[in-house]
C-alpha positions as CSV (number, residue, x, y, z in Angstrom):
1,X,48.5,1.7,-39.3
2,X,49.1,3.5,-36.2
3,X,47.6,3.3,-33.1
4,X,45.4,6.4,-33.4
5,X,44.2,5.2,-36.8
6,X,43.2,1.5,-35.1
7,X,41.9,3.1,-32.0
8,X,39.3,5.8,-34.1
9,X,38.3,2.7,-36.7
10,X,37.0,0.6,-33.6
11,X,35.4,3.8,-32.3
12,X,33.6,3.9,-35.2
13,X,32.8,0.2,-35.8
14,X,31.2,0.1,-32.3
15,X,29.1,3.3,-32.9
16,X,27.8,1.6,-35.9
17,X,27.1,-1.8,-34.2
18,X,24.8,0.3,-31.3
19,X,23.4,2.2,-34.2
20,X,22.4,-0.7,-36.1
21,X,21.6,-2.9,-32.8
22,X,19.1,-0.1,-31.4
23,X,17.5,0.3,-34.8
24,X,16.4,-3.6,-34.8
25,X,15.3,-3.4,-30.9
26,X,13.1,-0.3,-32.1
27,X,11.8,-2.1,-34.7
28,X,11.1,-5.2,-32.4
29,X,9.4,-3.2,-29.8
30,X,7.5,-1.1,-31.5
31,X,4.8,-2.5,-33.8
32,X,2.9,0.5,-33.8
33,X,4.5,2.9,-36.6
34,X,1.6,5.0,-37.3
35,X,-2.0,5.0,-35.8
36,X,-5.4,3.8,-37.4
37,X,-8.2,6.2,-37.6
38,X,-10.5,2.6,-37.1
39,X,-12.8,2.9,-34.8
40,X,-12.8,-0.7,-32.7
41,X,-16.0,-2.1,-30.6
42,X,-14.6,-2.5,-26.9
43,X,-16.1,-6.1,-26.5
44,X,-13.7,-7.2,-29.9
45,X,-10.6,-6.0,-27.9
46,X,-8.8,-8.9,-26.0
47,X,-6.0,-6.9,-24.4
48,X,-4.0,-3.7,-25.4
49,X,0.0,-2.8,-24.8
50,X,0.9,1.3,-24.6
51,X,3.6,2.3,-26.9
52,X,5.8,5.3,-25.7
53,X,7.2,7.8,-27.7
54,X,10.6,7.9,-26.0
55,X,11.3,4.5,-27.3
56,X,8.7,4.4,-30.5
57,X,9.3,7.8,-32.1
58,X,5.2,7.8,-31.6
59,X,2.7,7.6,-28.6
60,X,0.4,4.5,-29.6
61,X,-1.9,1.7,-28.2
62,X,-1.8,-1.3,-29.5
63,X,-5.1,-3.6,-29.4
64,X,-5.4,-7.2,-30.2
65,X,-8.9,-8.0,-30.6
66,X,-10.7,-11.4,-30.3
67,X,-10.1,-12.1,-33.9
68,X,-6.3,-11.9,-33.5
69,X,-6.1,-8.6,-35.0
70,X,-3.7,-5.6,-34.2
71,X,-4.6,-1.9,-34.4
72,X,-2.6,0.8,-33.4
73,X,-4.4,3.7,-32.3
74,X,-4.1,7.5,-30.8
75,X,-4.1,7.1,-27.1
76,X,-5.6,11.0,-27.3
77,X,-9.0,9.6,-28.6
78,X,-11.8,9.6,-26.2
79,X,-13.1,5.9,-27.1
80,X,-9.7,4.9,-26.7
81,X,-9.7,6.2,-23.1
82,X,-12.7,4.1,-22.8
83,X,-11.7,1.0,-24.5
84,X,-8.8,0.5,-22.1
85,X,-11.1,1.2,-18.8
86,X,-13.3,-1.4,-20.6
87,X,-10.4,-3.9,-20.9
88,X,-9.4,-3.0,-17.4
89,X,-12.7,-3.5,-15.7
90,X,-13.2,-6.6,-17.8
91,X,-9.5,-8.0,-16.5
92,X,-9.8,-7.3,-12.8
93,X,-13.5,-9.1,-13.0
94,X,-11.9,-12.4,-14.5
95,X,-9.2,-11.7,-11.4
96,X,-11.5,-11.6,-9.0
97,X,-13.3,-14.4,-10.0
98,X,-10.5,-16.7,-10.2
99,X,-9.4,-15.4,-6.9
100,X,-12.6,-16.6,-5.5
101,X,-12.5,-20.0,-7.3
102,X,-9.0,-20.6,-6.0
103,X,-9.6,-19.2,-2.5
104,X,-9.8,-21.3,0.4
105,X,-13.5,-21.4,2.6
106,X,-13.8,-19.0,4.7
107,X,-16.5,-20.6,7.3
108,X,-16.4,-24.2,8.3
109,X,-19.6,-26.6,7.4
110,X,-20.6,-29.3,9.8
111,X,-22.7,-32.2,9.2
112,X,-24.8,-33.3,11.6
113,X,-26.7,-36.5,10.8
114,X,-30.1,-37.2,12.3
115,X,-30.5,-39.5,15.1
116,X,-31.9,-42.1,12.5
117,X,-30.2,-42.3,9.2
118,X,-31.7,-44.1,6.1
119,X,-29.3,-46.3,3.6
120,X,-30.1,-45.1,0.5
121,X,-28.6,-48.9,-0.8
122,X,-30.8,-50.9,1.2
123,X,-33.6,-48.6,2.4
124,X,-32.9,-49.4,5.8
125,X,-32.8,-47.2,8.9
126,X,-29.7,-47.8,11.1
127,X,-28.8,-46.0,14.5
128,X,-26.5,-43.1,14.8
């Protein structure tokens, strides 16, 4: 074989490899092939991931409700619009929360004990 026959069959070979190899990404990142015309409730949706077309072939989101369900949908749709501002809200609220359980105090409490203090054990008083 000659050198320009060897040099245009690996050409060739690796254009098929990336062909094949972004095929199978594709198809690993992008669940959503067509949308659903279902209409979900926003409290059965858990969390949602956006699809982009540049990357999907199709512009999609992709809910996971409570059940463990997936549905893609149109992200045109009004109550989609809402479902993910739903989600959003829903999110940042369970952020702040934890953000407040987790924070440190922000004021300092002092105790002060009364010039006579009663044992609870015994019942007696006793002197500061």
């Amino acid at each position: 074989m000659s050198c320009v026959s060897i040099t245009l069959l690996l050409c060739l070979a690796t254009m098929l490899l990336a062909h094949v190899t972004c095929q199978t990404v594709g198809r690993l990142l992008c669940t959503c092939l067509k949308t659903s015309e279902a209409v979900l409730h926003k409290e059965d949706i858990k969390s949602y991931k956006i699809h982009k077309a540049d990357i999907c072939h199709i512009d999609a989101i992709e809910f996971k409700t409570v059940s463990g369900l997936t549905f893609c949908s149109n992200p045109q749709k009004p109550w989609v619009k809402r479902a993910i501002e739903f989600v959003d809200k829903k999110w940042s609220a369970l952020e702040t929360t934890a953000h407040l359980l987790n924070s440190a105090p922000t004021s300092k409490t002092t105790l002060t004990w009364p010039a006579t203090a009663r044992d609870v054990t015994t019942g007696m008083t006793m002197d500061k």
